[in-house]
BAFI-373703 format. One record per residue: x, y, z of N, C-alpha, C, O in turn. Coordinates in steps of 0.001 Angstrom, whole numbers, padded with zeros to 6 digits, always signed. Each point is the difference from the previous one (the first is absolute). Layout:
N
XYZXYZXYZXYZ ...
END
This chain:
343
+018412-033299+024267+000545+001228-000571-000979+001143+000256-001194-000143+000262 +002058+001653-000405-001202+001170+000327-000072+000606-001284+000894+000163-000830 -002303+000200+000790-000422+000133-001250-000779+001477+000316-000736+000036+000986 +000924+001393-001967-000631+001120+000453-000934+000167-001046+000118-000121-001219 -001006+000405+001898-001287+000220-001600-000979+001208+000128-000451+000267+001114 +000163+000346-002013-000233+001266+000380-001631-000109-000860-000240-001134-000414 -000592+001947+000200-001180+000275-000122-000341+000846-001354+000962+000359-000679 -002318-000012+000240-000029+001080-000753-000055+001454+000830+000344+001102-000425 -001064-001560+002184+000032+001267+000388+001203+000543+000415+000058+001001+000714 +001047-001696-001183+001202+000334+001391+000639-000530+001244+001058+000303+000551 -002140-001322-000209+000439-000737+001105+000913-000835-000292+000024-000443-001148 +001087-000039+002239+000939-000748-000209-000186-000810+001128-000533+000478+001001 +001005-001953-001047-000128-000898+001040+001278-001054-000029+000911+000428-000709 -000697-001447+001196+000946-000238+000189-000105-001899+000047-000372-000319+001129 +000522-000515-001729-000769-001774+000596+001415-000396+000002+001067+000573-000218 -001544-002090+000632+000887-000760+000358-000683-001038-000755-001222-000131+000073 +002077-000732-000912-000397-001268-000778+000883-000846-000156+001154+000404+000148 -001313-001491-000408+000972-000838-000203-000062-000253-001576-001103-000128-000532 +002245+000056-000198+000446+000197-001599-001119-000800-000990-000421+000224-001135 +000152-001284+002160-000845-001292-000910-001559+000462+000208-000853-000848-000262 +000406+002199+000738-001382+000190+000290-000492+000259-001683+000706+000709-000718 -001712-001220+000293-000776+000565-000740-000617+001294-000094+000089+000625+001056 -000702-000008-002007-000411+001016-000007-001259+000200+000408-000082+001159+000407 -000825-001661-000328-001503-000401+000717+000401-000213+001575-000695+000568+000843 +001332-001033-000606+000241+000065+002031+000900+001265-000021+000283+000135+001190 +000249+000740-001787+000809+001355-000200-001362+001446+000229+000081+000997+000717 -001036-001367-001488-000775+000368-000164-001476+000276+001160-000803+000933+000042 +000920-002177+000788-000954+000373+000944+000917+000668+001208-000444+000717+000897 +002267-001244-001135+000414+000877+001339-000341+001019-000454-000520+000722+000850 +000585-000159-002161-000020+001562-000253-001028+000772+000894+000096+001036+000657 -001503-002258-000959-001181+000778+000320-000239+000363+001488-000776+000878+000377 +001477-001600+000357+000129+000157+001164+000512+001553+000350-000626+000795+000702 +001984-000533-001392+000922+001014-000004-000744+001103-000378-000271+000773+000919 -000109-000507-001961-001003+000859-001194-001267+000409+000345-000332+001175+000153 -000454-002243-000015-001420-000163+000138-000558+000057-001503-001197+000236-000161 +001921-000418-000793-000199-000222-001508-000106-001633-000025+000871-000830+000259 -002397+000631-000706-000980-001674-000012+001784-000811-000723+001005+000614-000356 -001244-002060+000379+001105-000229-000956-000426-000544-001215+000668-000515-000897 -002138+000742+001012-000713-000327-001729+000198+001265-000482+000074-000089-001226 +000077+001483+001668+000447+000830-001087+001344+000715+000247+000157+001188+000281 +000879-002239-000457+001273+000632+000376+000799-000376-001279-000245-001165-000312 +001100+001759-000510+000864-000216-000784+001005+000139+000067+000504+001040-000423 +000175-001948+000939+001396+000303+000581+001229-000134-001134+000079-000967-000758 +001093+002351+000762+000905+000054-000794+000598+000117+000064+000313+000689+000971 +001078-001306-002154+001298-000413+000451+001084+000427-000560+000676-001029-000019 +000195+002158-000632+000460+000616-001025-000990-000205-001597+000198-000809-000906 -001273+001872+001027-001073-000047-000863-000748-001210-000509-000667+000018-001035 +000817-001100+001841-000540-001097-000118-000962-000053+000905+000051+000308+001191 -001223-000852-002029-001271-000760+001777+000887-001155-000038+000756-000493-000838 -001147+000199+002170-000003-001370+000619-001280-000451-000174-000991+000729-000034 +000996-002433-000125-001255-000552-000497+000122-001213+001643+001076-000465+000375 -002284+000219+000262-000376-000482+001150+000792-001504+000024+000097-000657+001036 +000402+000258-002222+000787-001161+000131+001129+000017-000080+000568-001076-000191 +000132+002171+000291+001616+000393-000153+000391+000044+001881-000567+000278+001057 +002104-000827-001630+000332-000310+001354+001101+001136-000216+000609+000226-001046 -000487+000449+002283+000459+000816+000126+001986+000078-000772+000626+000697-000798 -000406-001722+001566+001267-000164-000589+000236-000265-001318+000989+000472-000561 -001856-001239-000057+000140-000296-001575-000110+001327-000893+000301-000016-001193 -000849+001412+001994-000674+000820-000566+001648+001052-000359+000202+000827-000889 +000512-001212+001753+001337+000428+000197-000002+001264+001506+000960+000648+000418 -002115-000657-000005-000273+000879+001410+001059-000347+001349-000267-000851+000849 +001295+001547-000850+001198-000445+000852-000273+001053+001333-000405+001145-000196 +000618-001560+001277+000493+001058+001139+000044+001325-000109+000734+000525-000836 -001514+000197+001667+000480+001769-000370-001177+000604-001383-000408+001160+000038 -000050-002202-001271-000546+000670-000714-001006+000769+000193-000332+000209+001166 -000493+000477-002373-001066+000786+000494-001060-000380-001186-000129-000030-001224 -000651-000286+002672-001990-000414-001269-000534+001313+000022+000185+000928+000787 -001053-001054-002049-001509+001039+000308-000966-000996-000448-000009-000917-000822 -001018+001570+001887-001658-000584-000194-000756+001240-000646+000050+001201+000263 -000745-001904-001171-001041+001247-000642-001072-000831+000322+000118-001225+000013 -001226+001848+000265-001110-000274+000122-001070+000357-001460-000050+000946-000785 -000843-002441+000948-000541+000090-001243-001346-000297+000187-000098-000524+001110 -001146+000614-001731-001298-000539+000343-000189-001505-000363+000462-000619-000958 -001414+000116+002167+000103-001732+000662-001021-000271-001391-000920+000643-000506 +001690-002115+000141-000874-000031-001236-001629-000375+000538-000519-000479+001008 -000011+001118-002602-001342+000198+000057-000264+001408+001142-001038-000124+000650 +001697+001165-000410-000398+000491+001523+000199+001367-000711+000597+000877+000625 -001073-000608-001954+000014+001461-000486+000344-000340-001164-000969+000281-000705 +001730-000699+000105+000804-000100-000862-000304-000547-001358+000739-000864-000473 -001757+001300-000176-000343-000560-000935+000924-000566-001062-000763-000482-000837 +002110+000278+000410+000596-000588-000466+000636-000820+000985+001230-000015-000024 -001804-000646+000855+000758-000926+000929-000709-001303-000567-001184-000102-000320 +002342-001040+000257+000041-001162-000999+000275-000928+001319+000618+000236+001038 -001507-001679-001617+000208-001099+000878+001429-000780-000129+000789+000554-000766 -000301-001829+001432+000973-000595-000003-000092-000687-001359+001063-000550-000291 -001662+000469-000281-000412-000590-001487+000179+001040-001392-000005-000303-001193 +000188+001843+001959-000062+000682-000860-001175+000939-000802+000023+000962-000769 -001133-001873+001450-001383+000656-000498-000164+001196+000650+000844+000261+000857 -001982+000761-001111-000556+001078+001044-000798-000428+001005-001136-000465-000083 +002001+000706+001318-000935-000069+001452-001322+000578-000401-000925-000791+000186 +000521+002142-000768-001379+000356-000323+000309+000280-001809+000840+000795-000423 -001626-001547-000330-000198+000407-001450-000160+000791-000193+000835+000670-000608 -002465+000011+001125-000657+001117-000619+000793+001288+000411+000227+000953-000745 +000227-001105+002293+001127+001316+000376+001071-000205-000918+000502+001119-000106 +000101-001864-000579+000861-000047-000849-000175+000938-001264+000698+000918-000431 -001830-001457+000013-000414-000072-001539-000413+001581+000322+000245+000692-000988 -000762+000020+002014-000557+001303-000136+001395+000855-000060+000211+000906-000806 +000727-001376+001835+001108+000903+000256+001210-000114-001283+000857+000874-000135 -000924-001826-000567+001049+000095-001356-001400+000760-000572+000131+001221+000088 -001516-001652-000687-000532+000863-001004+000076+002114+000033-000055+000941-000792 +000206-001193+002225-000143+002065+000307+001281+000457-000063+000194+001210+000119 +000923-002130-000323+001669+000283+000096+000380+000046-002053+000373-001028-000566 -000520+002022-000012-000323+000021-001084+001483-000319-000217+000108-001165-000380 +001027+001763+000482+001240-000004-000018+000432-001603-000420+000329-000574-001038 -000534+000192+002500+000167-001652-000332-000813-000844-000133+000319-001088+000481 -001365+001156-001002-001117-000551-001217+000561+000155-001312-000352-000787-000878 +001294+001827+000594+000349+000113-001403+002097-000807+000304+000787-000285-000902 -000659+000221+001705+001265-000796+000136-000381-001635+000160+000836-000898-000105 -002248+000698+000378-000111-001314+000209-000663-000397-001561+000092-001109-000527 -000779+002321-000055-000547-000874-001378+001589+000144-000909+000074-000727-000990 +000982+001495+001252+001274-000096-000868+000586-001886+000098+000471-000716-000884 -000669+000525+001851+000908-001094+000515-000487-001040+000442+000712-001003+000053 -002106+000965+000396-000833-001093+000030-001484+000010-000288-000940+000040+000794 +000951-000098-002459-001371+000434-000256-001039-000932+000615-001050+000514+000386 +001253-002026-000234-000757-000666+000286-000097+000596+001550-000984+000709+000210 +001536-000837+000455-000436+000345+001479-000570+001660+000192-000703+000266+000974 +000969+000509-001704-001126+001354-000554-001230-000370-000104-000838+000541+000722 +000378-001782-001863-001041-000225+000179-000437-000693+000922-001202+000081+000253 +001707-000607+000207-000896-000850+001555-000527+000771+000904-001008-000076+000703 +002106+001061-000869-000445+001426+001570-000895+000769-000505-000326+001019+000608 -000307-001388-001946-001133+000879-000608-001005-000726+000143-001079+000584+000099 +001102-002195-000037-000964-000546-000287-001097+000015+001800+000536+000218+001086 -001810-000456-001239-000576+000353+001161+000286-001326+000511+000028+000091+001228 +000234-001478-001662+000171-001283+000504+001742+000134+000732+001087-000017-000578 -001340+000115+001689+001721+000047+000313+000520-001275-000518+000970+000033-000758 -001596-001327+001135+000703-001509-000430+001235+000542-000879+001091-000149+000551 -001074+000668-001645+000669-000287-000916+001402+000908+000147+000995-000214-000693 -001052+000887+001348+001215+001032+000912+000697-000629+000882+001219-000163-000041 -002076-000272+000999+000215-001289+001234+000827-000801-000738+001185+000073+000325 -001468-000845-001259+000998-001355-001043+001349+000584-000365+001083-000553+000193 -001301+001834-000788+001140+000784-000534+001441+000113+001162+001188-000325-000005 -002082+000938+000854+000924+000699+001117+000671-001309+000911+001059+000094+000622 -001740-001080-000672+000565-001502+000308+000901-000443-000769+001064-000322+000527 -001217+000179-001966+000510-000445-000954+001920+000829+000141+001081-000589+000029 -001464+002506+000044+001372+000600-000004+000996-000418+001421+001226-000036+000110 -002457-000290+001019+000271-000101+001012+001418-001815+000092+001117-000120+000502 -001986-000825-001233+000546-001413+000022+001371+000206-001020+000981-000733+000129 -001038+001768-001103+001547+000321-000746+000689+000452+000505+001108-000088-000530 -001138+000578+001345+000810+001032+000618+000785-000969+001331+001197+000059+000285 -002313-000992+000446+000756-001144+001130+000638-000997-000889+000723-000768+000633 -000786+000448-002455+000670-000973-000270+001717+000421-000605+001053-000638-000017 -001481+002161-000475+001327+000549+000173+000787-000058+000797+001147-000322-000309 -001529+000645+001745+000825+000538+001029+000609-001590+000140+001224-000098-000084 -001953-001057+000277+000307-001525-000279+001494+000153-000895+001145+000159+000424 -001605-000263-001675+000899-000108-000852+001320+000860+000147+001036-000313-000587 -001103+001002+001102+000683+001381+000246+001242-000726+001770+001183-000110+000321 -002027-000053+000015+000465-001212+001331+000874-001162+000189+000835-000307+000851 -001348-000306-002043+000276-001271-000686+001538+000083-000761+000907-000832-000007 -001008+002308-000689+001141+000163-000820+001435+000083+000988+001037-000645-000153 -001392+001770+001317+000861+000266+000685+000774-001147+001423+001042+000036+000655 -002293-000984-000717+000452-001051+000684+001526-001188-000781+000963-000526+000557 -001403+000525-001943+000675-000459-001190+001349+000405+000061+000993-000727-000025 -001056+002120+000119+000965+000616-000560+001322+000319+001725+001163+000394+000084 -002181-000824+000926+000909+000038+001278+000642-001305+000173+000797-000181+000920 -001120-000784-001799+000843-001453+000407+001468+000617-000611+000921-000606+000548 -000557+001344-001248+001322+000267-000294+000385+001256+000684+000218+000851-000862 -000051-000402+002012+000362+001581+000871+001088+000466-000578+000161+001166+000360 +001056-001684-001428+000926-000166-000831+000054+001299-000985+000800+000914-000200 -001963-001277-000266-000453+000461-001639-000153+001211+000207-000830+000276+000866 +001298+000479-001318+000195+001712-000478-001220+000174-000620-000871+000774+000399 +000798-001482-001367-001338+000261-000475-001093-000023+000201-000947+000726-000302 +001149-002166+001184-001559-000101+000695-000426+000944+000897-001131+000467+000127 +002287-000187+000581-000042+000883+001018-000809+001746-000360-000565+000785+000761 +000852-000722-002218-000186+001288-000748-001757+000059-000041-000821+000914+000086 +000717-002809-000314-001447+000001-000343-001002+000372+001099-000975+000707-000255 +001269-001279+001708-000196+000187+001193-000344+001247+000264-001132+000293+000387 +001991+000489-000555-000126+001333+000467-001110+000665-001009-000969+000572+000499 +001131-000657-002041-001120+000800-000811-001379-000722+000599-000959+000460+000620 +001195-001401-000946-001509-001069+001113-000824+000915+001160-001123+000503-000008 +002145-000526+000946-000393+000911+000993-000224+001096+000324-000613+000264+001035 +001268+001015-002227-000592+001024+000000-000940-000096-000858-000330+001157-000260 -000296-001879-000334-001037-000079-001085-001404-000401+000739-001170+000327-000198 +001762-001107+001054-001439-000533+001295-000221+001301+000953-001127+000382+000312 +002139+000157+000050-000430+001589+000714-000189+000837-000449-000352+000973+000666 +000498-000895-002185-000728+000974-000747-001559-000010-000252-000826+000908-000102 +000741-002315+000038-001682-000488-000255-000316+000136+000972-000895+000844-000031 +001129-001284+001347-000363+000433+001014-000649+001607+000701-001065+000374+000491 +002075+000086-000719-000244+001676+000209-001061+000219-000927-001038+000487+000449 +001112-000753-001631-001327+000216-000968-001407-000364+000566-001016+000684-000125 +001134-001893+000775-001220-000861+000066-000281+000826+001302-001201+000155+000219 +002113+000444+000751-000363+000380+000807-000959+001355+000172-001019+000257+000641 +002205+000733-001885-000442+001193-000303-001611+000396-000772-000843+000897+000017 +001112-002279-000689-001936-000008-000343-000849-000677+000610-001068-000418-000445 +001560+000264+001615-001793-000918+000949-000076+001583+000931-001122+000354+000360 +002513+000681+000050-000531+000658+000701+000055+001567-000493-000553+000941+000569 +001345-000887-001754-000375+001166-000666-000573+000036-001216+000205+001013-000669 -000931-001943+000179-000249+000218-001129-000402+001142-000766-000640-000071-001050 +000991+001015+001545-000144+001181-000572+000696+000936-000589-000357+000984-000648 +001308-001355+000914+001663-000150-000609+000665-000178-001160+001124+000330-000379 -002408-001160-000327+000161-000470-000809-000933+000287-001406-000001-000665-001035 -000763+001845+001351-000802+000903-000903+000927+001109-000615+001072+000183+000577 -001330+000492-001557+000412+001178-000715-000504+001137+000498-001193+000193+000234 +002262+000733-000028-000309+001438+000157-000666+000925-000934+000507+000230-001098 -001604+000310+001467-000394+001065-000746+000282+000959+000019-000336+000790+000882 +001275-000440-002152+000451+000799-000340-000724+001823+000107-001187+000262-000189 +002264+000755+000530-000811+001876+000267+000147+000173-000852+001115-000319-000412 -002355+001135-000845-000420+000003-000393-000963+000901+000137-001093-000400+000402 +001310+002014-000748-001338+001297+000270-000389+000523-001677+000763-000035-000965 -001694+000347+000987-000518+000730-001691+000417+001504+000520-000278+000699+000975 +001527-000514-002773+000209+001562+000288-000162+000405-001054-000070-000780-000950 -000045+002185+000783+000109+000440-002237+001220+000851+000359+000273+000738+000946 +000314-001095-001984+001053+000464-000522-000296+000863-001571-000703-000201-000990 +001683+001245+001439-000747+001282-001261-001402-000498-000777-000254-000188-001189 -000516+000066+002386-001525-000234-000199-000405-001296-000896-001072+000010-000605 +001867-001019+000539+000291-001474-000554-000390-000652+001657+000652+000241+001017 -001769-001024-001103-000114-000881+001371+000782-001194+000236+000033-000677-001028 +000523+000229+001858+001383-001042+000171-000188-000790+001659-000504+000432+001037 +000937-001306-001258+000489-000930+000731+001078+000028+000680+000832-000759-000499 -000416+001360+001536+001118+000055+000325+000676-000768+001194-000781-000377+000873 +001804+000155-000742+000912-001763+001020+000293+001358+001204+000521+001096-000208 -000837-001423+000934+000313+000833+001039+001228-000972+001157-000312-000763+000914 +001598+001116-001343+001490-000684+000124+000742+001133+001113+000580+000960-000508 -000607-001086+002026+001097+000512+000740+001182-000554-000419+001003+000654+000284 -000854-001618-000846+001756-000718-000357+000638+000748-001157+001181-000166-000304 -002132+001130-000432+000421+000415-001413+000710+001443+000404-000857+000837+000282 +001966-000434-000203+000654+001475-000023-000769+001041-000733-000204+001098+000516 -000263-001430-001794-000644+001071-000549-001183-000881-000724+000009-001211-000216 -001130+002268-000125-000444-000332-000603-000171+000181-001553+000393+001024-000558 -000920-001925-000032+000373-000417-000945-001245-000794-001002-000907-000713+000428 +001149+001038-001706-000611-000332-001274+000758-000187-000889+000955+000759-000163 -001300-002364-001061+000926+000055-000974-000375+000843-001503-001008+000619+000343 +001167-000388-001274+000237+000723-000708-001480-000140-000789-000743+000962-000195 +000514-002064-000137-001153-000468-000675-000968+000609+000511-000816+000610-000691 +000742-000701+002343-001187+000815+000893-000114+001355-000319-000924+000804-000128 +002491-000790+000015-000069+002445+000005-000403+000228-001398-000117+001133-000468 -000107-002275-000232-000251+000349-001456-001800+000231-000121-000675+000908-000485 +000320-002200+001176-002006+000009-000069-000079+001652+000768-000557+000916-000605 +001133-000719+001875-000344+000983+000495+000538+001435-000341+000015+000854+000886 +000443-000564-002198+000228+001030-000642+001189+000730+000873-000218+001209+000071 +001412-001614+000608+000649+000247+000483+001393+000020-000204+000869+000202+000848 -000676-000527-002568+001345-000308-000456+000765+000981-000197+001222-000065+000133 -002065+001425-000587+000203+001072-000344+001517+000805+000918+000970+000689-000314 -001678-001447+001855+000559+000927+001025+001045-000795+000894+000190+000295+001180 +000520-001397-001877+000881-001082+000446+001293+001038-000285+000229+000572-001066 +000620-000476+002415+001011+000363-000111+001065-000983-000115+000143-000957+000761 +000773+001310-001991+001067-001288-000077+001200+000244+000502+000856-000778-000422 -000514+001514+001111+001068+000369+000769+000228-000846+001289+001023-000435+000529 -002611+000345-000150+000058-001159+001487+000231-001353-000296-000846-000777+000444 +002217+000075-001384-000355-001305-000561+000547-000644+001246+000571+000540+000947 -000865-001806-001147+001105-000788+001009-000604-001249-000134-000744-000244-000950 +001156-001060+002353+000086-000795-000245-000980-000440+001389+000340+000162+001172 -001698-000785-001678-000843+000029+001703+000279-001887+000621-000293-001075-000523 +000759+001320+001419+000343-001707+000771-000530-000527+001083+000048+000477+001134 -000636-001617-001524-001102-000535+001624+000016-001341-000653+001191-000115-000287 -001783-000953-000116+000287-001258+000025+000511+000091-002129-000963+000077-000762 +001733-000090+000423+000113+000223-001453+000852+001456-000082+000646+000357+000986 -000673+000345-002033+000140+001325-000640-001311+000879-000820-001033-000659-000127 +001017+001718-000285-000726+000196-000690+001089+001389-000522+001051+000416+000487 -001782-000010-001567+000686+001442-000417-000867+000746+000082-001131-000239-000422 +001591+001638+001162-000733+001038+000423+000009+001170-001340+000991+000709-000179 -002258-000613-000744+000864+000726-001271-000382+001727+000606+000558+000971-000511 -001573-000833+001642+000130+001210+000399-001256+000528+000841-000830-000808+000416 +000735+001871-000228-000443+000393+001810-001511+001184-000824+000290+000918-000768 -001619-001210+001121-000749+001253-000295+000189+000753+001733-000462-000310+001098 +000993+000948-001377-000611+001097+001257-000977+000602+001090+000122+000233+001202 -000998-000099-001993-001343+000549+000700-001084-000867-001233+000001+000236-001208 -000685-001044+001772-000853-000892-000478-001427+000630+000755+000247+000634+001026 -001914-000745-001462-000565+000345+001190-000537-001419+000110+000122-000972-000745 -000711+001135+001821-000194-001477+000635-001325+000292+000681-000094+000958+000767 -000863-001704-001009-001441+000305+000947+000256-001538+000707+000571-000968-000503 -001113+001081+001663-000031-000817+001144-001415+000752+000969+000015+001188+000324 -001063-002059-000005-000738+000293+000965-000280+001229-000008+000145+000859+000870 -000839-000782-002609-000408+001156-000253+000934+001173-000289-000303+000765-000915 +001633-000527+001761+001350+000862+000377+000484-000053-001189-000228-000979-000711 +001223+002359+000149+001035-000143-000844+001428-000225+000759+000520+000871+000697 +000007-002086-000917+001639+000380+000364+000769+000080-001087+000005-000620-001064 +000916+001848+001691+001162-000294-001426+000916-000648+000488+000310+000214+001171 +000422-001253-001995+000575-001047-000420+000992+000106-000794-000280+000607-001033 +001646-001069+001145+000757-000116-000395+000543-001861-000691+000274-000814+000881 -000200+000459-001982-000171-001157-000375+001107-000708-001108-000060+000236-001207 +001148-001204+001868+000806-000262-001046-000352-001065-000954-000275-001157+000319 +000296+001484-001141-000527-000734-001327+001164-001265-000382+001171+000311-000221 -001538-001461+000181+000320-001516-000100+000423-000300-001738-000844+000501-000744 +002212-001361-000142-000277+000154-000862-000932-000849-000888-000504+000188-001107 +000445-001610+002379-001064-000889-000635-001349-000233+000676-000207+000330+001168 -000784-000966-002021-000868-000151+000643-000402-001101+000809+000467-001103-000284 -001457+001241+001491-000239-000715+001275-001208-000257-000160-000641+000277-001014 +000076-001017+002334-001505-000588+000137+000009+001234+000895-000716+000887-000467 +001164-000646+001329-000273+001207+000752+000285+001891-000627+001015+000690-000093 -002028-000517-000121+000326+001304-001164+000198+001093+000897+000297+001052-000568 -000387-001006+001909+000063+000987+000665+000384-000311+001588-000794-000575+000744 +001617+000857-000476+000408-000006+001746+000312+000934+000540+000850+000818-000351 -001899-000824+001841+000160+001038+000715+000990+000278+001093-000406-000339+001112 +001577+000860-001152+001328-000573+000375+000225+000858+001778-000597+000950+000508 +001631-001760-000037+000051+000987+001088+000184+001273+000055-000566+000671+000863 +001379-000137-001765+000006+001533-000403-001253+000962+000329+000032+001044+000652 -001486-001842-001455-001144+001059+000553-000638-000461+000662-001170+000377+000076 +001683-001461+000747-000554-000543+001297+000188+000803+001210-000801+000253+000900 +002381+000198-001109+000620+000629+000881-000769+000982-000402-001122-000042+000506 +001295+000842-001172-000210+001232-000496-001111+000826+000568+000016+000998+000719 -001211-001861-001370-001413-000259+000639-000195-000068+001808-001100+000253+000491 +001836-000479+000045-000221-001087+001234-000827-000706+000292-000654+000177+001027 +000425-001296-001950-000590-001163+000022-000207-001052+000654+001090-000572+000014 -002083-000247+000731+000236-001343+000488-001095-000752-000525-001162+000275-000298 +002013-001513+000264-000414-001332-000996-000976-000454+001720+000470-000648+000935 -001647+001160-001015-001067-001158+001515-000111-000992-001043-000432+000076-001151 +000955-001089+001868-001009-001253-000411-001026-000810+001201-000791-000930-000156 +001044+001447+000980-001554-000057+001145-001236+000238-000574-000907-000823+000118 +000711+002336-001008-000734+000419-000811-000191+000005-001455-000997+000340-000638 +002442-000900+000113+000049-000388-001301-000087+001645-000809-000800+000118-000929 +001437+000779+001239+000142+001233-000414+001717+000307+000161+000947-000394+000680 -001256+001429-001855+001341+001141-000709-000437+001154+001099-000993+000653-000321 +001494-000392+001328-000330+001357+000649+001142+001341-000957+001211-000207-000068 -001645+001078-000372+000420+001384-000809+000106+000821+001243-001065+000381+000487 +002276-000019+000155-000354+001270+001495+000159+001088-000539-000667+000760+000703 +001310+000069-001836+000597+001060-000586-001998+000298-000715-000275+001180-000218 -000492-001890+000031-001506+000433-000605-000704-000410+001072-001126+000477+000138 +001594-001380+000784-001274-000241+001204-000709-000651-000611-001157+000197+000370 +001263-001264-001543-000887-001388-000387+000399-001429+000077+001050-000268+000585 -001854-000797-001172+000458-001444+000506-000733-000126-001620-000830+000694-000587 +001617-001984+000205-000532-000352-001250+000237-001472+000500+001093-000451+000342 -002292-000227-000351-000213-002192-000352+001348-000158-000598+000639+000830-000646 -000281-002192+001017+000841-000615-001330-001040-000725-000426-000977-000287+000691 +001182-000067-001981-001071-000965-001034-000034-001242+000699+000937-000639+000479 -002343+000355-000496-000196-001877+000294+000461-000688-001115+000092+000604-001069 +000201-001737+001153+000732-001011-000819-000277+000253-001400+000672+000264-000997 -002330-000497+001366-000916+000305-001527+000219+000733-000644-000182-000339-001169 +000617+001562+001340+000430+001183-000603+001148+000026-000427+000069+000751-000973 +001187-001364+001318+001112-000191-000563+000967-000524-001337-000110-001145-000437 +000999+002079-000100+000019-000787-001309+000112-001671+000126+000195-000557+001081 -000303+000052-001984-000051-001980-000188+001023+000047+000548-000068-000229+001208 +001288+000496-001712+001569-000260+000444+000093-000440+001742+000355-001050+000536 -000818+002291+000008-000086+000527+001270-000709-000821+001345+000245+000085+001204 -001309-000978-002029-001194-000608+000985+000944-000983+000469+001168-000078-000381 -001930-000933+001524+000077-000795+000663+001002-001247-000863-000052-000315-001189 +000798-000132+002109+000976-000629-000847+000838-000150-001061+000615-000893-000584 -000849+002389+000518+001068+000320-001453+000794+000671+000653-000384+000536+001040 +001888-000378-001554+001050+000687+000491+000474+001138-000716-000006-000097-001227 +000410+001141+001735+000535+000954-001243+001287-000254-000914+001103-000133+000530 -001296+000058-002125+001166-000202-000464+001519+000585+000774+000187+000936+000777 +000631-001816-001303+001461+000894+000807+000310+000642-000584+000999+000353+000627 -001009+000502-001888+000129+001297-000281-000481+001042+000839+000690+000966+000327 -002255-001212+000141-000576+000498+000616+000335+000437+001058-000075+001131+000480 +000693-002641+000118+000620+000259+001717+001025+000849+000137+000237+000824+000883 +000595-001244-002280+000916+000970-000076+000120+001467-000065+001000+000579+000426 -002103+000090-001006-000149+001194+000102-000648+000273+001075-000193+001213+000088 -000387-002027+001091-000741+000711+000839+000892+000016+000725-000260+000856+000845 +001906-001636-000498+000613+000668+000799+001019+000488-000459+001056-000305+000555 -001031+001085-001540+000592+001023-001045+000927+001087+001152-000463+000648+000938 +001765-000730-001364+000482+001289+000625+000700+000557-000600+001008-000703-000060 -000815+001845-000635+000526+000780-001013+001638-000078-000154+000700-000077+001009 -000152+000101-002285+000830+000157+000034+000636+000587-001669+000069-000283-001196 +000264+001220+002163+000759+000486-002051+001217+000913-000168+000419+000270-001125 
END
């Protein structure tokens, strides 16, 4: 059968195989074709890898389909999270350095596996090595059991049901799959975003403010316009109804707010929220636009073009608790940050 398989750069090529080839003799024709080694080739099959013992046909790869190869680093050959056939780390200490400086997922690995947190802390790798074997040998007795079930359940091809089971089976093994895949080569993917985040004063009250292109306006809930002496000047005529993941009630609009930013006064226009949030203040597209603003994150700056300044966003450290690393914003929250007026 002809089989077309295309590249990450673009290249497309064209083989010839016979249905019963494995994926390991698939793999060195590639390299021939490619010039991509076939120790770092990952070959894929409607979002599935192929694993070097899959035979092509079992994989359901018919005539005419289309592979991609991604190329990945040869284990041990950069890759400090590159794991042996056992599951252990090809290099420990490159292990143990590259999860300890990945703060993100140091704090997703002490959520979910405190014991293996501490191993990657401890200076003795041994005890990481055991661990990562240990998740490594559960995971081949599943896929067993998991094997075992579906072999069971094919002596009857009959059964509606079994048949039902079959199929959840199998998207449940390509789900783990894609996972297992997505964290040997992105594990990075799998960290929390740090949240924008610039120090502004508001009617000379210093604040924290969410700096949100998704938010239509910006916005404070009521409790906030209250610390910042701003209740006075809440117009209730602008009521309405603000909608982004939830509702909120809009009880009304201050007008001209002043706003220091990077030293600068802007005036600000600000619809007032009727309940209160973890986020007391968002800086909405309204004076993004307004401003002509861009979010660098090359530089990790608020560029201001209307004053000709740049203001930091806050490092983690600086951020309210809510806000840091692995915390998510309440959905009230979310909800008002993609708030779009209505009344």
């Amino acid at each position: 059968m002809q089989l077309t398989v295309t590249t990450e750069d673009d290249k497309i090529v064209s083989v010839d195989v016979d249905p019963g080839t494995v994926v390991e003799n698939l793999k060195a024709i590639l390299e021939a074709e490619t010039d991509i080694p076939s120790a770092t080739q990952a070959v894929v099959f409607n979002g599935r890898e192929l694993q070097n013992s899959d035979v092509l046909s079992a994989c359901g790869v018919a005539d005419g389909d289309l592979l991609m190869v991604l190329r990945r680093p040869p284990p041990g050959g950069g890759n400090a999270l590159a794991t042996a056939a056992d599951g252990a780390a090809v290099d420990p200490g490159a292990f143990q350095r590259h999860i300890r400086a990945d703060a993100p997922t140091m704090q997703q690995i002490r959520n979910g596996n405190p014991a293996l947190a501490q191993a990657v802390m401890n200076d003795d790798p041994a005890p990481m090595q055991a661990l990562l074997r240990q998740s490594h040998l559960a995971r081949q007795r599943q896929e067993e059991a998991r094997n075992q079930e579906i072999d069971l359940l094919n002596s009857d091809p009959f059964d509606m049901e079994a048949q039902r089971k079959i199929e959840n089976a199998i998207r449940q093994k390509n789900v783990d799959e894609n996972y297992e895949t997505a964290m040997e080569t992105t594990p990075e993917a799998f960290g929390s975003v740090t949240m924008l985040y610039v120090d502004v004063e508001v009617n000379g009250h210093p604040l924290k403010a969410f700096v949100d292109s998704g938010a239509q306006m910006t916005i404070m809930s009521l409790g906030c316009a209250m610390r910042l002496g701003l209740e006075r000047l809440i117009d209730s005529r602008w009521q309405g109804v603000a909608k982004g993941v939830g509702t909120q009630k809009i009880i009304g609009r201050v007008h001209r707010a002043p706003i220091k930013v990077a030293g600068s006064i802007l005036p600000c226009a600000i619809t007032v929220l009727e309940k209160e949030q973890d986020m007391d203040f968002i800086f909405g597209l309204d004076m993004l636009k307004r401003h002509q603003c861009s979010i660098d994150l090359k530089d990790n700056l608020l560029k201001i073009e209307t004053i000709g300044k740049s203001i930091p966003f806050l490092g983690e450290s600086e951020l309210p608790s809510f806000a840091k690393a692995m915390g998510e914003p309440e959905e009230a929250a979310a909800g008002a940050a993609g708030a779009s007026g209505g009344g």
